[in-house]
Structure formats: structure tokens, C-alpha cells
C-alpha positions in Angstrom: 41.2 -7.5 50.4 37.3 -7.2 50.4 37.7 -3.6 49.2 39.6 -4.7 45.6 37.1 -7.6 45.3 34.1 -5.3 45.8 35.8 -2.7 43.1 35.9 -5.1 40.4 32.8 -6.4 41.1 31.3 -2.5 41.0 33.4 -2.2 38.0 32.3 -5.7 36.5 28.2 -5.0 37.0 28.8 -1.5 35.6 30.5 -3.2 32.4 27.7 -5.6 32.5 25.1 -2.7 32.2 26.9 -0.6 29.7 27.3 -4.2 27.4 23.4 -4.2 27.7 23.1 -0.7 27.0 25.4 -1.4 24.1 23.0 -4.0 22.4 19.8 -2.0 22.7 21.4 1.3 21.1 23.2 -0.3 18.8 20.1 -2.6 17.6 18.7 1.0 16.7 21.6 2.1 15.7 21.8 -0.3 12.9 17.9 -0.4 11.9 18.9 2.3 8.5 23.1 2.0 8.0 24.6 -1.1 7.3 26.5 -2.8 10.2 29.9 -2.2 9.6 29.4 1.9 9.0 27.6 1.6 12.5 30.7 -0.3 13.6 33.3 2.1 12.4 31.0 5.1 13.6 30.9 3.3 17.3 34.4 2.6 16.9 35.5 6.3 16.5 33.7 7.3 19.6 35.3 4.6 21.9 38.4 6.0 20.3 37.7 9.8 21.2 36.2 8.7 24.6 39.3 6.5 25.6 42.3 8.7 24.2 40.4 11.7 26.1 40.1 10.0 28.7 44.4 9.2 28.8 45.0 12.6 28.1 42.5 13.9 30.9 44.2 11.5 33.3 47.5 12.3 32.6 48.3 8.2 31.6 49.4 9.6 28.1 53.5 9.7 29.9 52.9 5.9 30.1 52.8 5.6 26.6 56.8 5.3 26.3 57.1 2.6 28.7 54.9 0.3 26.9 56.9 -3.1 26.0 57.1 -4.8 22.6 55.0 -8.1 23.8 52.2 -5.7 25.5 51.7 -3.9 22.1 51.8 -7.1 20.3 49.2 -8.4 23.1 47.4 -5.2 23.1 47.3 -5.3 18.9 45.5 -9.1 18.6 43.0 -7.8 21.2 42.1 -4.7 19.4 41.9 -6.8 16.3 39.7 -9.5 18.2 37.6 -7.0 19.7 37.2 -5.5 16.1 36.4 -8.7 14.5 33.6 -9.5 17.6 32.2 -6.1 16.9 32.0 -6.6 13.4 30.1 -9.8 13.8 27.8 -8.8 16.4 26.5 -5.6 14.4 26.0 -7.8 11.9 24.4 -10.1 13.7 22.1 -7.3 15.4 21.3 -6.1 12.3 19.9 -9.2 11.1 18.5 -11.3 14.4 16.7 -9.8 17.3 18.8 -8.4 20.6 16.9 -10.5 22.5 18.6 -13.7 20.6 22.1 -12.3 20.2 22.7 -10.8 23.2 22.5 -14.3 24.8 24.5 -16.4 22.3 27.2 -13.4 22.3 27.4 -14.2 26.2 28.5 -17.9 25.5 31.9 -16.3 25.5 31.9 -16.8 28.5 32.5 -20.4 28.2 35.1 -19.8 26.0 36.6 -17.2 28.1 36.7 -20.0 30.9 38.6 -22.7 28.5 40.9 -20.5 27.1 41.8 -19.0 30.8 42.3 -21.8 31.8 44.4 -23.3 28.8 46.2 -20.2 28.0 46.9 -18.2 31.5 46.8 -21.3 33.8 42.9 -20.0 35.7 41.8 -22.4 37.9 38.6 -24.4 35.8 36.8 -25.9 38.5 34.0 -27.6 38.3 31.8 -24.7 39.9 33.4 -22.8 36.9 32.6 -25.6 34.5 29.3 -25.2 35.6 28.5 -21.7 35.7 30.0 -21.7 32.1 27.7 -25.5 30.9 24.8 -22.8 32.9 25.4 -19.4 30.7 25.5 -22.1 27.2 22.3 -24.0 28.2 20.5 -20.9 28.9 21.9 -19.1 25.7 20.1 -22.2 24.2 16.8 -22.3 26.2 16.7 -18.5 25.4 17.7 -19.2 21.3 14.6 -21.8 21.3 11.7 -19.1 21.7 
């Protein structure tokens, strides 16, 4: 059991990195193109990355098997995630990493509401706090 908890954890902290890596390249990234042709350029290199990545793998023969409610599930995420891209180039573009980064994160606290309300997660109230905890020092951070 310790083993799959430390793998997501390794696999959580190496997300957490590459999101920061994200902001700071795509901050540049936006400094001379408008936001949403930085978006759809970033967008086709996830694409090439992840579909070489199934076909590299071998996952591709799992493609048949996929079920009506996991493509409909799998379609509002990839239009979520689209919109949220969208929205944070733009707001990269015009506000500094330092400030977006942080209020981007409040998801968080969302994430922990909607877990809870939507997939029946647990919201405790060490959740509720580490949530109220990521919002108030998105805030502290926002008031430079």
C-alpha cells in the first residue's frame, strides 16, 4: 500500500513541477503572439507528445474498448481543460506569473467542493482547511 501512495505522490510533485515549468515558459511564450495562437501551438504539442506516447506504449489497442460515458466524460474534460488554458494564457499574457499562478491554484478549492459534491470525496475539515489555506494565500500573494 505504501508503494502506490508514494507513486502518486512521485507522480503528483513531478506534475506539480512541470505545471510550474508550464507558467514560466509559457509567460515567455506569450510575451510576442497573442494568447490563444500560444494556446493552440501548446495544444498541438501535448497532442503529438500524448498520441506518441499511446502508440509508443502500445495503449493505442485500448482505443476500441473505450465506453460511450468515458468519451462523453473524457470530451467535457478536454473542453474544460481547453477553456482553463485559454483563460490562463490570457491571463499570463496580461498579469504577471507570479500573480496567476497563485489564483490559478485556488482550483484547488474548487476541486475539493466539487469532489466532494459530485464523486462523494470525503471533505473534512483538514481538507476544508488546506483548501480555506491555498485561497487565503492566493489572496495574501494577489495583495503585493
Amino acid at each position: 500500500m505504501e508503494s502506490a501512495r508514494s507513486s502518486w505522490l512521485v507522480l503528483a510533485l513531478l506534475s506539480a513541477f512541470f505545471a510550474a515549468l508550464t507558467t514560466i515558459f509559457g509567460k515567455i511564450g506569450v510575451r510576442e503572439i497573442p494568447s490563444n495562437l500560444a494556446t493552440a501551438i501548446r495544444t498541438v504539442v501535448i497532442l503529438l507528445l500524448a498520441w506518441g506516447i499511446v502508440l509508443g506504449t502500445g495503449e493505442i489497442s485500448g482505443l476500441r474498448s473505450v465506453g460511450q460515458k468515458t468519451w462523453l466524460f473524457l470530451i467535457l474534460s478536454g473542453l474544460a481543460t481547453g477553456a482553463s488554458w485559454l483563460f490562463y494564457y490570457a491571463a499570463l499574457q496580461r498579469g504577471p506569473a507570479s500573480l496567476v499562478s497563485p489564483i490559478d491554484k485556488t482550483s484547488l478549492a474548487m476541486v475539493l467542493i466539487l469532489a466532494a459534491l459530485f464523486l462523494g470525496e470525503p471533505l473534512t475539515w483538514k481538507t476544508a482547511l488546506g483548501g480555506g489555506l491555498v485561497v487565503l494565500g492566493a489572496i495574501v500573494v494577489a495583495l503585493k
